[in-house]
C-alpha positions as CSV (number, residue, x, y, z in Angstrom):
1,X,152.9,167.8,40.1
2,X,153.5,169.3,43.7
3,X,152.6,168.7,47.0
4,X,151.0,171.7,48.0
5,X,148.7,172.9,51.4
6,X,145.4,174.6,50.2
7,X,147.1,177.4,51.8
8,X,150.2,177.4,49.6
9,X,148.0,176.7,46.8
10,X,146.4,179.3,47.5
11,X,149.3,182.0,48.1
12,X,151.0,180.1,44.3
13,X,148.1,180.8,42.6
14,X,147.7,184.6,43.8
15,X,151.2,185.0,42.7
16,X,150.9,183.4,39.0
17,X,147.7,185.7,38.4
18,X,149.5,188.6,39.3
19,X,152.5,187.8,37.7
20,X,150.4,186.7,34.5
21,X,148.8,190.5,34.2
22,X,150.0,193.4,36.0
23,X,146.2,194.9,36.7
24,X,145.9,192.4,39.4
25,X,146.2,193.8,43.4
26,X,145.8,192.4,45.9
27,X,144.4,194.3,49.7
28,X,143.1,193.5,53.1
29,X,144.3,193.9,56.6
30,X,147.7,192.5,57.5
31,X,148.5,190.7,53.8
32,X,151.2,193.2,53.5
33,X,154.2,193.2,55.5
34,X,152.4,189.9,58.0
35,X,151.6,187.9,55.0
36,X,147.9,187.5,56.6
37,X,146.8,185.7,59.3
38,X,146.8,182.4,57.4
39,X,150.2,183.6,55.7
40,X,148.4,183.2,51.8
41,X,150.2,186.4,51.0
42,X,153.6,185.9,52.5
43,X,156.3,187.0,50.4
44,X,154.0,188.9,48.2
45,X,155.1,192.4,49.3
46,X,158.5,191.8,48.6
47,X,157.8,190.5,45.2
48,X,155.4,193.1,44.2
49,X,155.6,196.0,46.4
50,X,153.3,198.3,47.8
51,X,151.0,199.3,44.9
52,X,150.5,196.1,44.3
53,X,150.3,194.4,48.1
54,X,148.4,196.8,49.8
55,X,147.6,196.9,53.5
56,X,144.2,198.5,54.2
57,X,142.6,199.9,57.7
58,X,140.1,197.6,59.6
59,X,137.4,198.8,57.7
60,X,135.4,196.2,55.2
61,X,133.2,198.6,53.7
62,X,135.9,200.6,52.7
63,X,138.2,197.9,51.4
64,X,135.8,196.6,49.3
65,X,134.5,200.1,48.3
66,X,137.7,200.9,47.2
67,X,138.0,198.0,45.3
68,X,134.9,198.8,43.2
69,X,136.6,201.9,42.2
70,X,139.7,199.8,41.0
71,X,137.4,197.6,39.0
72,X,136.0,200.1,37.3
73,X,139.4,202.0,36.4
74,X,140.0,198.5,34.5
75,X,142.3,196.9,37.7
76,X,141.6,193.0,38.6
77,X,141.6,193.4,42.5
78,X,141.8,191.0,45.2
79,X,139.8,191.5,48.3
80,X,141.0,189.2,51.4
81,X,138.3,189.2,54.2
82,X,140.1,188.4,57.1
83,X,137.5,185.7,58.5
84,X,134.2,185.0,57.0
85,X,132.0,186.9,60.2
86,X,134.1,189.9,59.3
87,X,132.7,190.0,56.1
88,X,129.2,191.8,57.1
89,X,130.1,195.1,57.5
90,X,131.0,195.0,53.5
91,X,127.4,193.3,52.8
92,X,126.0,196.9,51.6
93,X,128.9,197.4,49.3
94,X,128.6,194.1,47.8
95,X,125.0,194.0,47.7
96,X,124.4,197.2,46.4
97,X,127.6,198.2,44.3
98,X,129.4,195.1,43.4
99,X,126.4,192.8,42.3
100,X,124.6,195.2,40.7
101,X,127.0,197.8,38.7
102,X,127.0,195.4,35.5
103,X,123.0,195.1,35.6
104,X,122.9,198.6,36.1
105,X,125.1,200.3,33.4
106,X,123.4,197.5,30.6
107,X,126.7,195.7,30.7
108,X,129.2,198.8,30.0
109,X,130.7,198.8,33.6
110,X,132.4,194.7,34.3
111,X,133.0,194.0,38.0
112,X,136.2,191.7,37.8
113,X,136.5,191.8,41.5
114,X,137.2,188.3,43.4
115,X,136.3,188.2,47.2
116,X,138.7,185.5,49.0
117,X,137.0,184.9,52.1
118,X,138.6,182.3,54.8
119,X,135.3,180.6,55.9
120,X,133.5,178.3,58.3
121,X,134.2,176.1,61.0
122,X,136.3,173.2,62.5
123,X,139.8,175.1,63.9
124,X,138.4,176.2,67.3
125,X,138.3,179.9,66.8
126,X,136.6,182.6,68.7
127,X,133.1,184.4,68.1
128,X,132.6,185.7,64.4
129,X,135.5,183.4,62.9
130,X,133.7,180.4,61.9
131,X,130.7,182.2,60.3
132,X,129.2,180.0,57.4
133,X,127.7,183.1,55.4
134,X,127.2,181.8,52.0
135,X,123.5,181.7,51.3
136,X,123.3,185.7,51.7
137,X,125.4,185.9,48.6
138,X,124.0,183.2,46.8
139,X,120.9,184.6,46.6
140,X,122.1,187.8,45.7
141,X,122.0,187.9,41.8
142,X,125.0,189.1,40.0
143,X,127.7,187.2,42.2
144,X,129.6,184.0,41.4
145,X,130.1,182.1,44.8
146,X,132.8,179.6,44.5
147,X,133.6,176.5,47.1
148,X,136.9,174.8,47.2
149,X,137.6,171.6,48.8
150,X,141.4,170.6,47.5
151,X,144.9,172.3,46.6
152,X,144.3,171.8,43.3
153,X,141.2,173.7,42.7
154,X,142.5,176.5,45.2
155,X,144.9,176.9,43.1
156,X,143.1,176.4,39.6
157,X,139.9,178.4,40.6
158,X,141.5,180.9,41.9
159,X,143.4,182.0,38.9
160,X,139.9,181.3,37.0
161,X,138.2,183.5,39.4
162,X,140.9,186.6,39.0
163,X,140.3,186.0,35.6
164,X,136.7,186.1,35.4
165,X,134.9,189.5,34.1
166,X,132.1,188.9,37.2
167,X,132.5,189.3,40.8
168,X,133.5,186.5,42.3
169,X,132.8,185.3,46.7
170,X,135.6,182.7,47.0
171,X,135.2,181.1,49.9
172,X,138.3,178.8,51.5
173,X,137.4,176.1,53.8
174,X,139.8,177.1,57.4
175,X,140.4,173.4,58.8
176,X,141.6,172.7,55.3
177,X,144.3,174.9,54.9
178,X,146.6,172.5,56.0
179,X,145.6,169.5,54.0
180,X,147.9,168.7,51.7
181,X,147.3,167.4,47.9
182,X,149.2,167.3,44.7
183,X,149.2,170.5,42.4
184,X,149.8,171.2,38.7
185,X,151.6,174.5,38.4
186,X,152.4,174.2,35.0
187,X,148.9,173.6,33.9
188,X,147.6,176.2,31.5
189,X,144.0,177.4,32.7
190,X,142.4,176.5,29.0
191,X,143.3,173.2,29.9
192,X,141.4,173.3,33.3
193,X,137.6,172.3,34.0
194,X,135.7,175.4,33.9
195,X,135.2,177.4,37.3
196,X,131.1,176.3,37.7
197,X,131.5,172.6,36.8
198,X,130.9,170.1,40.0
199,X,133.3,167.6,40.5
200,X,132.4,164.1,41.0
201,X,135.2,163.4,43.9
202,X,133.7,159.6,44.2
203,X,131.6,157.0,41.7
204,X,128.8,155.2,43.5
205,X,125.3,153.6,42.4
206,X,122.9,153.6,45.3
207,X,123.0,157.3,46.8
208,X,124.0,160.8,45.8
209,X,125.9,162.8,48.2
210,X,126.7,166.3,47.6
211,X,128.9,168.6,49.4
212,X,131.6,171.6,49.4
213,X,134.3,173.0,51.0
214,X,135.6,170.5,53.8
215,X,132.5,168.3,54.0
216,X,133.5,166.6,50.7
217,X,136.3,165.0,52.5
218,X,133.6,164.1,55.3
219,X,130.8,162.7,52.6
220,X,134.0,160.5,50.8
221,X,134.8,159.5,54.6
222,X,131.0,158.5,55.1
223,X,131.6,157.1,51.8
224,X,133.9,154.9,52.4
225,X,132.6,153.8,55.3
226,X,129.3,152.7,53.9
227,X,131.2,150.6,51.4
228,X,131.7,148.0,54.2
229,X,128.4,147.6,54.2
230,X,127.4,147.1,50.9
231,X,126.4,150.5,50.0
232,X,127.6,152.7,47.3
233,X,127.7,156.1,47.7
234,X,128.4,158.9,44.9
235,X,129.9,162.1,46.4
236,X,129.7,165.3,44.3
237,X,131.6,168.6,45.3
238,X,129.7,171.1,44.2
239,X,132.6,173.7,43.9
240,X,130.1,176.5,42.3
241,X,127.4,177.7,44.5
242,X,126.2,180.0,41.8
243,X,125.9,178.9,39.4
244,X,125.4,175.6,39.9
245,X,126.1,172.9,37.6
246,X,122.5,170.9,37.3
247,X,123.4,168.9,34.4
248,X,126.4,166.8,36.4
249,X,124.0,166.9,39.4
250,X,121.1,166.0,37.9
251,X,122.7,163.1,36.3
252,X,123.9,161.3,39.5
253,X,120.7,161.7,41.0
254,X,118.3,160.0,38.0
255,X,120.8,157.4,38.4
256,X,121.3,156.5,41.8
257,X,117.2,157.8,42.4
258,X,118.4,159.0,45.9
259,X,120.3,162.1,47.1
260,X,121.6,163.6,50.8
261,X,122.9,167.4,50.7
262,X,125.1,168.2,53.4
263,X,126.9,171.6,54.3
264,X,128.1,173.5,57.6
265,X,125.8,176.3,57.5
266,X,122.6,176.1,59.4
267,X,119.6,174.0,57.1
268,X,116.7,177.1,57.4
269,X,116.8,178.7,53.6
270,X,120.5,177.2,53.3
271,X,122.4,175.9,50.1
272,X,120.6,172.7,50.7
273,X,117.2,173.8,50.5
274,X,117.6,175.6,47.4
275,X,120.1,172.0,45.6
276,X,116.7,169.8,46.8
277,X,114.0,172.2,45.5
278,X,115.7,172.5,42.2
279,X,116.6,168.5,42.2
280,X,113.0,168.1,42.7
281,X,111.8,170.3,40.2
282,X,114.1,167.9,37.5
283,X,114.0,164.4,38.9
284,X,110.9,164.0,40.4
285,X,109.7,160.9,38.6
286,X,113.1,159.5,39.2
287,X,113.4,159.6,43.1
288,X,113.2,156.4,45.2
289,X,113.2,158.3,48.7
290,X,112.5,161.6,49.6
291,X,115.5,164.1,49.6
292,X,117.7,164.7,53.2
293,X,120.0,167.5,53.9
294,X,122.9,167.2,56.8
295,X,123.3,170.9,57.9
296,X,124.6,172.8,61.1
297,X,121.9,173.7,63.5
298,X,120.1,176.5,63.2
299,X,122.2,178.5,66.0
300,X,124.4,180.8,66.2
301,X,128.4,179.6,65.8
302,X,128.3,177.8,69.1
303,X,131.9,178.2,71.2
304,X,134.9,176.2,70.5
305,X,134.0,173.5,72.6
306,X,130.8,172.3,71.4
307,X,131.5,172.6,67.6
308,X,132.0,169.1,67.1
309,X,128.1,168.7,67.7
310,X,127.3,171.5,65.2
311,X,129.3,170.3,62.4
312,X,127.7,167.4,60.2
313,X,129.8,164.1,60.7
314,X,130.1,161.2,59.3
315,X,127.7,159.5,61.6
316,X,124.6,161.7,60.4
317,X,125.6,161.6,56.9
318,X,125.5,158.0,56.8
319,X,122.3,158.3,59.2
320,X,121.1,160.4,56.3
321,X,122.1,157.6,53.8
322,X,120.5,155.1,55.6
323,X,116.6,157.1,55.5
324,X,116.9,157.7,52.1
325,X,117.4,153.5,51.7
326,X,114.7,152.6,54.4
327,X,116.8,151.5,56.5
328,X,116.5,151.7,60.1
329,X,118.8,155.2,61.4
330,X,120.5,156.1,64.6
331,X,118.9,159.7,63.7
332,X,115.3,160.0,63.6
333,X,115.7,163.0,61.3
334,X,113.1,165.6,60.7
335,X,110.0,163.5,62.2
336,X,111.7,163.4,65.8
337,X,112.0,167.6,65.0
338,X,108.7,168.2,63.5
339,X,106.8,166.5,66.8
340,X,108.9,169.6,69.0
341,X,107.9,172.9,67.4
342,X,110.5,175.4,67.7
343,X,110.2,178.9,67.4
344,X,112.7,181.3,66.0
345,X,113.7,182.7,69.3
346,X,114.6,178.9,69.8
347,X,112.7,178.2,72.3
348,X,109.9,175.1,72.7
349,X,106.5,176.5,71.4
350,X,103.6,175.4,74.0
């Protein structure tokens, strides 16, 4: 085992894929010669070369168009979109082409195409760099939308996700790739849990939290926390968005008969809405409280300075945790909201 960031995780397990099989590229603006702005790539160029590493013009839809065209010419590329707001002007391409081109030729044409997206908040970036985008893809059918929240999946998933016949949204958690956690480089990848399997990242009996990306590490803080009060808190890391993997979900929950989602994006038709609907749908009969989800506001990214009131913290997790027990809460939760209407311009309705 090694201690490894996320971000060299990240930039080892790149380099193993493509060592491992020689259709694998990578491409996107500045991996080349800079290493990216995160540095994942460093070094790459030099190993690889040109053909391999290749440095593409601002220009998303292109990128990813071009990749599409690799795909199908039986290549394994590597798309890296630079930040996660920069990914929109590529939404057509992935919509349209990269979703659907399996569907569409009755399974002759495969899309093994993985999108690594650095994504969402926490480092104090500028406008369009913090974007939490994953519900668009998500909901589009035909995608795989992956989660990480430690080195060691980075590095595991990502291999699994280059090798993965389906198009694949990988999305790396910013403020995390810094965090540092021990890696297996040796491991062999039939050996690993499979990409869509949740992780349970802490046993607990009286609540179900589940999370991705860098709010796990917030839900296990919460989690620990609320064991000095006598509370037990499960925390599951989702780590596949689609699909998700119901059976290790739904198994916490008709256990612990309660259950708190929380992710950065804003709560309207997020991740959250969809985990709750569905955990209704299969434990019904077996919930003690209603669901609560812990979500960003629905705003846009606010600036650097106020971020630390848009991202959920530990404080309205546990506020969260404590409604779903009956037990009085800092938060007053969605009552306090539903006696204010708000329309979608954001503004009080009268």
């Amino acid at each position: 085992m090694t201690q490894l960031t996320m971000a060299n995780a990240l930039g080892q397990g790149l380099r193993r894929a493509m060592v491992d099989d020689d259709r694998v590229l990578v491409m996107g603006e500045d991996i080349g010669r800079l290493g990216g702005v995160f540095r994942i790539t460093d070094g790459l160029l030099d190993d690889f070369g040109a053909q391999r590493v290749v440095d593409t013009p601002l220009a998303e839809a292109g990128i990813v168009g071009t990749a599409v065209g690799l795909a199908y010419r039986g290549f394994r590329p590597v798309v890296e979109i630079q930040f996660d707001g920069f990914v929109y002007p590529a939404f057509d391409q992935i919509v349209c082409q990269v979703a659907k081109l399996h569907y569409r030729t009755r399974g002759r044409v495969r899309m093994p195409l993985t999108i690594r997206i650095p994504w969402a908040g926490g480092v104090g970036a500028a406008e369009h760099h913090s974007e939490s985008p994953e519900a668009y893809f998500v909901h589009t059918a035909g995608l795989r939308v992956i989660a990480v929240s430690q080195p060691q999946d980075a590095y595991v998933m990502l291999r699994q996700a280059i090798a993965c016949d389906d198009p694949v949204v990988f999305f790396e958690p910013k403020r995390l790739y810094h965090r540092k956690g021990e890696v297996d480089l040796d491991g062999d990848l039939a050996d690993a849990p499979p990409m869509g399997l949740a992780r349970v990242a802490r046993r607990g009996d009286d609540v179900t939290v589940l999370a991705y990306g860098a709010q796990v590490q917030t839900a296990v803080d919460a989690a620990e926390a609320a064991e000095a009060e006598g509370v037990s808190i499960e925390v599951i890391d989702l780590r596949s968005l689609s699909p998700v993997d119901y059976r290790t979900v739904v198994a916490s929950v008709r256990r612990t008969g309660r259950v708190v989602v929380t992710h950065e994006a804003g709560g309207e038709a997020g991740v959250a809405s969809e985990v709750i609907t569905s955990i209704v749908e299969r434990c019904f009969h077996y919930l003690e409280a209603a669901p609560e989800r812990v979500t960003g506001h629905d705003i846009p990214y606010p600036p650097a300075k106020l971020e630390r009131h848009h991202l959920p913290d530990l404080d309205r997790i546990l506020d969260a945790v404590d409604r779903v027990l009956g037990r009085p809460a800092s938060d007053p939760g969605f009552e306090a909201e539903a006696t204010t209407p708000v329309s979608h311009a954001g503004e009080a309705v009268r």
